[in-house]
TILUM-391891 format. One record per residue (C-alpha): x, y, z; residue in one letter; residue number from 1; chain. Coordinates in steps of 0.05 Angstrom, whole numbers, padded with zeros to 5 digits. Example, Ala and Ser with C-alpha at 12.3 -4.5 7.8 and 13.67 -1.06 7.14 Angstrom:
<atoms>
+--------+--------+--------+------+------+-------+
:      X :      Y :      Z : fimi : vopa : kolza :
+--------+--------+--------+------+------+-------+
:  00246 : -00090 :  00156 :    A :    1 :     A :
:  00273 : -00021 :  00143 :    S :    2 :     A :
+--------+--------+--------+------+------+-------+
</atoms>
This chain:
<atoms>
+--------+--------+--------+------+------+-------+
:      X :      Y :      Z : fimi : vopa : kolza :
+--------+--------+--------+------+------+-------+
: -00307 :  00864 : -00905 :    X :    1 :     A :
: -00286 :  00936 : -00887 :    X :    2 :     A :
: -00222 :  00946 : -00858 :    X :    3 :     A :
: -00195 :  01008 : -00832 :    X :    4 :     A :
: -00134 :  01022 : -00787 :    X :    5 :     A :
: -00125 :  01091 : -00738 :    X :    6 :     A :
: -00064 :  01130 : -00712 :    X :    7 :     A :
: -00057 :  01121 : -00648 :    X :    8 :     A :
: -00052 :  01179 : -00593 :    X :    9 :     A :
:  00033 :  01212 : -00599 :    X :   10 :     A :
:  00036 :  01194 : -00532 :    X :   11 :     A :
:  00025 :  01117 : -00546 :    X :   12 :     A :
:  00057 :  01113 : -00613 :    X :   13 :     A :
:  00120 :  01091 : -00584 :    X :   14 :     A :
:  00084 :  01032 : -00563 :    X :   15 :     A :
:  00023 :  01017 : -00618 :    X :   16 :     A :
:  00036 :  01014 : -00676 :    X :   17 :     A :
: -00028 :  01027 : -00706 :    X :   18 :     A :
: -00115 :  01002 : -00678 :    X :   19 :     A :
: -00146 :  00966 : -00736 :    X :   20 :     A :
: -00222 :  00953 : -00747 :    X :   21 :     A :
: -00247 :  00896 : -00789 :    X :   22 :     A :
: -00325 :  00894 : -00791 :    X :   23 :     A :
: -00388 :  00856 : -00829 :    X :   24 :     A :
: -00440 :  00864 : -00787 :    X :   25 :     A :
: -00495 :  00863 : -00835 :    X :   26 :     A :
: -00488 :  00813 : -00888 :    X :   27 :     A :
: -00481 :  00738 : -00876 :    X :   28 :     A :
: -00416 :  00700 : -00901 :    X :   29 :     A :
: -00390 :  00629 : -00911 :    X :   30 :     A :
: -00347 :  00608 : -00864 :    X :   31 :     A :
: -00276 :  00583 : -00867 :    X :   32 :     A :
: -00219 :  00567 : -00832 :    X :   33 :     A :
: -00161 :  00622 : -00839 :    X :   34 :     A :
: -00092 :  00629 : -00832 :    X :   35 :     A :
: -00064 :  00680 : -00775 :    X :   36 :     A :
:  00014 :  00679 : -00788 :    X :   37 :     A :
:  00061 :  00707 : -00739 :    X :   38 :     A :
:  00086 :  00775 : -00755 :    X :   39 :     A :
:  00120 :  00795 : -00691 :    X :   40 :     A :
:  00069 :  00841 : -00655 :    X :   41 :     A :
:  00019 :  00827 : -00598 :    X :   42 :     A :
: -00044 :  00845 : -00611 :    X :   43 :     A :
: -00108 :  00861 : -00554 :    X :   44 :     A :
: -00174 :  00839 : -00591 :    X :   45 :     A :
: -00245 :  00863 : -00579 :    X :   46 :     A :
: -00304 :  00820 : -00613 :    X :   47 :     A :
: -00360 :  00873 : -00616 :    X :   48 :     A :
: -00388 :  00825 : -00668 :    X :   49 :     A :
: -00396 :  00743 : -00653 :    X :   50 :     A :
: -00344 :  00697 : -00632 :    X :   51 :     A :
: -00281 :  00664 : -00675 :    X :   52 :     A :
: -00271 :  00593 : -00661 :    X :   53 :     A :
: -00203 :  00577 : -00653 :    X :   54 :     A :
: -00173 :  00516 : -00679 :    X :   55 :     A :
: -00118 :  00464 : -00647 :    X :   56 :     A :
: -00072 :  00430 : -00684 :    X :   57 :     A :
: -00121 :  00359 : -00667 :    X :   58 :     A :
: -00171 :  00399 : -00703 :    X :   59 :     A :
: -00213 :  00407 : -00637 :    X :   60 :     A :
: -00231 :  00481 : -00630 :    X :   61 :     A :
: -00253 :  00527 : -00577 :    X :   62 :     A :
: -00279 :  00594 : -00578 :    X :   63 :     A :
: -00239 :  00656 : -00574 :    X :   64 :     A :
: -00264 :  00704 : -00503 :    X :   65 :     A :
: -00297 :  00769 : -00534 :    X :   66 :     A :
: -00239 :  00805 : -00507 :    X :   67 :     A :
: -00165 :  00767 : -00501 :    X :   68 :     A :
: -00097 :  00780 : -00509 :    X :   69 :     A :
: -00058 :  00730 : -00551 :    X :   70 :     A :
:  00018 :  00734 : -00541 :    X :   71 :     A :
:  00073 :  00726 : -00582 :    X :   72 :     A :
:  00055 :  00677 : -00655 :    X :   73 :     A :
:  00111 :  00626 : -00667 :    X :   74 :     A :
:  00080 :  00584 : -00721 :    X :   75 :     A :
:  00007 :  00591 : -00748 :    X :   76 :     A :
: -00059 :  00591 : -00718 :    X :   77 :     A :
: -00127 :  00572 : -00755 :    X :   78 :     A :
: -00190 :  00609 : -00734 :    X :   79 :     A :
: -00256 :  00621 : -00759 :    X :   80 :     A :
: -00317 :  00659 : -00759 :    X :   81 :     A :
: -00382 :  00638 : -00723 :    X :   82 :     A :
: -00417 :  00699 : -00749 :    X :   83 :     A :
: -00428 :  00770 : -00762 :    X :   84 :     A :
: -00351 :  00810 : -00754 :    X :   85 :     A :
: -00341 :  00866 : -00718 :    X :   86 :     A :
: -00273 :  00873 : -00690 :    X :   87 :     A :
: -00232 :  00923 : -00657 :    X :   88 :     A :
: -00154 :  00910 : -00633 :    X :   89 :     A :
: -00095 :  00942 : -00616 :    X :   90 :     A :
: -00028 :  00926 : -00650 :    X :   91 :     A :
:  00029 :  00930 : -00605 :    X :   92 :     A :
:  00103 :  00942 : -00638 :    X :   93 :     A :
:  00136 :  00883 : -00611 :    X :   94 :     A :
:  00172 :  00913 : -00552 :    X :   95 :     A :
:  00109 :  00957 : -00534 :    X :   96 :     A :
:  00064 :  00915 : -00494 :    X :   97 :     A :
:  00113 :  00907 : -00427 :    X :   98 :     A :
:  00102 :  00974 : -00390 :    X :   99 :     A :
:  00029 :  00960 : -00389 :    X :  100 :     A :
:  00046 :  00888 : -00354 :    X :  101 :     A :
:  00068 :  00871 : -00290 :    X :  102 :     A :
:  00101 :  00812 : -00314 :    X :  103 :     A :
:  00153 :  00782 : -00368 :    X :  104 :     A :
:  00122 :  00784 : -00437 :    X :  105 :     A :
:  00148 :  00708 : -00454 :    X :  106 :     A :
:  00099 :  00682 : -00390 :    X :  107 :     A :
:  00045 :  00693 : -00455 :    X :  108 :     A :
:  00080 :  00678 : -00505 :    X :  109 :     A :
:  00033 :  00634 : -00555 :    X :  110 :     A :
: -00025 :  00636 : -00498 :    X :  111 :     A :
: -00092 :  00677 : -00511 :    X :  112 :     A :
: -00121 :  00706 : -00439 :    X :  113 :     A :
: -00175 :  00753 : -00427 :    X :  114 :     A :
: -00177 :  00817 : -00410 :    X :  115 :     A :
: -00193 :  00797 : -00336 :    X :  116 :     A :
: -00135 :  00750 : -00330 :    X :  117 :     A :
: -00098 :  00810 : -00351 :    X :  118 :     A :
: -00123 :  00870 : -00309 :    X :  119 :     A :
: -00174 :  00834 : -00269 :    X :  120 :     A :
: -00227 :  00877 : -00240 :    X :  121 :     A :
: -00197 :  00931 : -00288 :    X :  122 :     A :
: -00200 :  00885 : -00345 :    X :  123 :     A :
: -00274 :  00871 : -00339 :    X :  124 :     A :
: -00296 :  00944 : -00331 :    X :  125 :     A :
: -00254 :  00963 : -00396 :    X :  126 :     A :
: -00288 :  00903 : -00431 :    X :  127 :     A :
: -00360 :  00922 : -00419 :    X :  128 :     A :
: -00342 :  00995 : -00434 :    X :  129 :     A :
: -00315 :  00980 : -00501 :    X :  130 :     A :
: -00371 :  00922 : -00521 :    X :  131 :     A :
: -00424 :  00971 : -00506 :    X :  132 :     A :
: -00393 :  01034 : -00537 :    X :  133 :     A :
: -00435 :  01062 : -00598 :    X :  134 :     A :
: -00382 :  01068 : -00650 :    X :  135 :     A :
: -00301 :  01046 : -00662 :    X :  136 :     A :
: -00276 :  01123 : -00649 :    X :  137 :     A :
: -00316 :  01121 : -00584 :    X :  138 :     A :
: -00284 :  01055 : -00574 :    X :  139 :     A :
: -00211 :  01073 : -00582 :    X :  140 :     A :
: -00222 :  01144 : -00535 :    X :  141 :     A :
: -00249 :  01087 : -00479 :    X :  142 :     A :
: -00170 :  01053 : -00501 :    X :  143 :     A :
: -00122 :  01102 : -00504 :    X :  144 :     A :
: -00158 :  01129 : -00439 :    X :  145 :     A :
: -00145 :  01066 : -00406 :    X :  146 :     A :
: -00076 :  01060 : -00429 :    X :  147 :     A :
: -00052 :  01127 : -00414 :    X :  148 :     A :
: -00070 :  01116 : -00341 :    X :  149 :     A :
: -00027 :  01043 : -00346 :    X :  150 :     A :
:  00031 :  01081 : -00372 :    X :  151 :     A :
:  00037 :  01135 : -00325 :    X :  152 :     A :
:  00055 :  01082 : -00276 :    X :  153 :     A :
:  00091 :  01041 : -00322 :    X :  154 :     A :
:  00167 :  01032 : -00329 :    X :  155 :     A :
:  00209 :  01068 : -00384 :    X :  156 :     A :
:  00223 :  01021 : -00450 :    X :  157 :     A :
:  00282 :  00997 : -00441 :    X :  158 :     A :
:  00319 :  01024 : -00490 :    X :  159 :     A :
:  00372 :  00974 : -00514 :    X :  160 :     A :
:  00314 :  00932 : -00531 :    X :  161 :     A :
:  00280 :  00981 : -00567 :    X :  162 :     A :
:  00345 :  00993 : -00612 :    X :  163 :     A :
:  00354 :  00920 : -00629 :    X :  164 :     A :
:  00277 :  00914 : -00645 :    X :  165 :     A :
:  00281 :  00983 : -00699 :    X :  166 :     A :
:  00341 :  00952 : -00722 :    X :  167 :     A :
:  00319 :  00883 : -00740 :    X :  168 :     A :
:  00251 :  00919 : -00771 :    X :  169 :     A :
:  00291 :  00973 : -00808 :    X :  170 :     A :
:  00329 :  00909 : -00832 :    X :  171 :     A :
:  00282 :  00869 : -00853 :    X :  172 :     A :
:  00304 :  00816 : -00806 :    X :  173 :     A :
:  00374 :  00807 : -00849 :    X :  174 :     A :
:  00426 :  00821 : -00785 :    X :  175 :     A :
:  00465 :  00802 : -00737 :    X :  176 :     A :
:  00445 :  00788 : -00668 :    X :  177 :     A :
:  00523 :  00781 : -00647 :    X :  178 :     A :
:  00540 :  00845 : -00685 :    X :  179 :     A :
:  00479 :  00876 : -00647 :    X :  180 :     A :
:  00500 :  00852 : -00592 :    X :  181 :     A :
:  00576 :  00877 : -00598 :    X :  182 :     A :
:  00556 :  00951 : -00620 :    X :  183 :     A :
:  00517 :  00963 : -00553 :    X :  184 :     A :
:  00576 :  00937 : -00520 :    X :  185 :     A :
:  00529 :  00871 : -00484 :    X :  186 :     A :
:  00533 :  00807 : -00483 :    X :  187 :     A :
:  00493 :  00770 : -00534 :    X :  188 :     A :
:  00467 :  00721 : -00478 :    X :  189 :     A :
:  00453 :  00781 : -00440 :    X :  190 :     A :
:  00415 :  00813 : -00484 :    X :  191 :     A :
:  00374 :  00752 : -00513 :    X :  192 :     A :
:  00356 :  00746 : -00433 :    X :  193 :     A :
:  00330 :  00809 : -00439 :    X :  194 :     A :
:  00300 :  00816 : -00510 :    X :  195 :     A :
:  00259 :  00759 : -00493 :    X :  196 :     A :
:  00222 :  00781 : -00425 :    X :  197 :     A :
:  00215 :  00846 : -00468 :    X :  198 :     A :
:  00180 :  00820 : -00530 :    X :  199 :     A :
:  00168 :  00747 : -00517 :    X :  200 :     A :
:  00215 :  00719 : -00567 :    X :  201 :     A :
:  00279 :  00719 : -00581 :    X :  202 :     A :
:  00316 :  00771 : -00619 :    X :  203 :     A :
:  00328 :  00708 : -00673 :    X :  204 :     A :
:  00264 :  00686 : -00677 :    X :  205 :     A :
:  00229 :  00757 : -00684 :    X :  206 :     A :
:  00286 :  00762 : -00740 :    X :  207 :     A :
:  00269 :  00702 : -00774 :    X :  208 :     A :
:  00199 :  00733 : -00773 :    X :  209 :     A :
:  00202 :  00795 : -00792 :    X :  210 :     A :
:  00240 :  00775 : -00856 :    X :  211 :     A :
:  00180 :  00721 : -00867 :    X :  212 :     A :
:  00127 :  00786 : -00866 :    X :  213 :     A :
:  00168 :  00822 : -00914 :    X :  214 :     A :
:  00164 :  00756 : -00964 :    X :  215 :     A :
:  00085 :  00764 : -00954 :    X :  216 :     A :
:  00090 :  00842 : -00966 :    X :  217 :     A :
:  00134 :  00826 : -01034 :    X :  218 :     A :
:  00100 :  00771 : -01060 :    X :  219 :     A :
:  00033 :  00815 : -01048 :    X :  220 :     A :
:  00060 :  00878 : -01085 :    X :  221 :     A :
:  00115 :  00854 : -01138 :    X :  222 :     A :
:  00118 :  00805 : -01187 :    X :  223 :     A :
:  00166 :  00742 : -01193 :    X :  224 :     A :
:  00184 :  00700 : -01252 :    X :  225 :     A :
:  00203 :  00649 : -01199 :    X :  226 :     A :
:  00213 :  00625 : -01122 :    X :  227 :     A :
:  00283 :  00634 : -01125 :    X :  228 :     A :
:  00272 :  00705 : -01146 :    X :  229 :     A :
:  00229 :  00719 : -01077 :    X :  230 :     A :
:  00283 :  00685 : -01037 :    X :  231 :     A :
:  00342 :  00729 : -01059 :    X :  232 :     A :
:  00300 :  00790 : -01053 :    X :  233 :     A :
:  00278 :  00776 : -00985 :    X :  234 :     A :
:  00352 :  00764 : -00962 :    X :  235 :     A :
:  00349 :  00690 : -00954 :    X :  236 :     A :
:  00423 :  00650 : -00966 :    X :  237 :     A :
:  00375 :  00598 : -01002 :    X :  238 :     A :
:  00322 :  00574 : -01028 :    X :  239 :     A :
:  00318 :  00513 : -00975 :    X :  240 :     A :
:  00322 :  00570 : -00914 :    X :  241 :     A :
:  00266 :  00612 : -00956 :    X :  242 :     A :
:  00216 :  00547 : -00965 :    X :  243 :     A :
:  00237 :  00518 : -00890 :    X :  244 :     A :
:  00214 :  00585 : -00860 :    X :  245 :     A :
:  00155 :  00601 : -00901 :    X :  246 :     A :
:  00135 :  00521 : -00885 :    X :  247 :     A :
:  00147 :  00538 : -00813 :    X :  248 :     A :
:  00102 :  00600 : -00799 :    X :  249 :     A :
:  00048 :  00576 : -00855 :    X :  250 :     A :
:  00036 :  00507 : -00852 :    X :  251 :     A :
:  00055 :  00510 : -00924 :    X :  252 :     A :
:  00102 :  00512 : -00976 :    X :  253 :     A :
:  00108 :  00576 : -01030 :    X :  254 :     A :
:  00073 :  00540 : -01082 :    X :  255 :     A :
:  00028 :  00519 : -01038 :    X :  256 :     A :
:  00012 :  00585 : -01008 :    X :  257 :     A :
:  00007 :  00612 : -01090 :    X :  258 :     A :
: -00044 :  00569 : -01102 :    X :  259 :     A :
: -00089 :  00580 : -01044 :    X :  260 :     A :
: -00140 :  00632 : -01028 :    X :  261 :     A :
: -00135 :  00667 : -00963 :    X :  262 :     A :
: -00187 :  00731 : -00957 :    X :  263 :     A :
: -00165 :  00752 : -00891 :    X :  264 :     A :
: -00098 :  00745 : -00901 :    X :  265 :     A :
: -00093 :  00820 : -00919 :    X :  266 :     A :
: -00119 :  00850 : -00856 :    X :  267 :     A :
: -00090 :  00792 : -00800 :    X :  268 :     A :
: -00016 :  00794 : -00829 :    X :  269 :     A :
: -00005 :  00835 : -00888 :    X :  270 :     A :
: -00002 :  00901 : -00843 :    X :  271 :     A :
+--------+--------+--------+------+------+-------+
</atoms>
């Protein structure tokens, strides 16, 4: 597979957090089913290359539009490859998608919709445009064009959100929502209100996450003489909270996960 990510435009960096590429378009595979774990981000997806099935927890599938949205990842999802890759999307930080919407980010949470459910007549222009563009930098000028219109009509970020969402990522998801909460001088009901219209979940559950993809990120790049070892480092009071969580956004438990091969795992949630 080759993988690549690009910097997105100053002006948008406040909201993207990076465009990522993941393409085999000329050799054939095996297919499998893979993992896509939640990591807190919304991303906008462009299949230049065939179609991903995605999978339901019956094990009926369906396949993915060539251009969707999926909101906000709460627990797993399975999908797979039908065929050749080629893949374009956008990673949103987790408060940046909003000022391109005209409507509550938690309205899609776990929900995948296509670009014309999204933007409608808009949406299906900026589709064709993209699918038909001759190479991933052309595609990305054809993006950040398109989004720099959006935002020039679109409201500020709100900036108490924006605060709690650094702070829980410069964290590692190990604070406090109440002490959050009590240093902007809100109410934490208040601000969960808010924090979830924002970025689709609440200021827990991104938490929660966010201190699951660090885990990933550790386990990836250090070594561990044991399980408990990974569940001190990562900030977790125990190791029943560490395997609960990593159970809850995996389908599996640690030793589990060890002992399992998941290619794509590096480029869906290791980012």
């Amino acid at each position: 597979m080759n993988y690549r990510t690009y910097i997105p435009n100053p002006a948008l960096s406040k909201y993207i957090k990076c465009y990522w590429t993941l393409e085999n378009l000329y050799k054939e595979i095996t297919f499998s089913k893979e993992k896509v774990f939640p990591d807190g981000c919304i991303e906008l997806v462009f299949h230049f290359g065939d179609l991903y099935r995605k999978y339901k927890r019956d094990d009926s599938s369906e396949l993915m539009p060539k251009s969707f949205i999926h909101g906000q990842l709460k627990e797993f999802i399975e999908i797979e490859a039908t065929g050749k890759t080629g893949i374009l999307s956008i990673r949103f930080h987790p408060n940046g998608l909003r000022p391109f919407m005209a409507f509550d980010i938690n309205e899609i949470t776990g929900q995948t919709l296509s670009l014309q459910d999204l933007w409608e007549k808009e949406g299906e222009i900026l589709e064709e445009k993209i699918l038909n563009a001759a190479s991933n930098e052309h595609r990305i000028s054809l993006l950040e064009i398109f989004l720099l219109n959006k935002l020039k009509r679109a409201v500020e970020n709100d900036s108490v959100i924006e605060h709690c969402v650094n702070s829980i990522i410069k964290n590692d998801g190990n604070i406090s929502i109440s002490k959050l909460a009590n240093n902007l001088n809100i109410g934490r009901r208040h601000l969960e209100r808010k924090f979830i219209s924002i970025v689709g979940i609440s200021p827990k559950l991104l938490s929660r996450i966010i201190r699951f993809q660090n885990t990933l990120n550790l386990i990836e790049h250090e070594k561990f003489s044991n399980l408990t070892m990974v569940a001190y480092k990562s900030g977790f009071y125990d190791q029943a909270h560490f395997i609960k969580d990593f159970k809850e956004f995996t389908g599996l438990n640690p030793k589990q996960y060890f002992s399992e091969n998941f290619p794509l795992v590096k480029y869906f949630n290791l980012m």
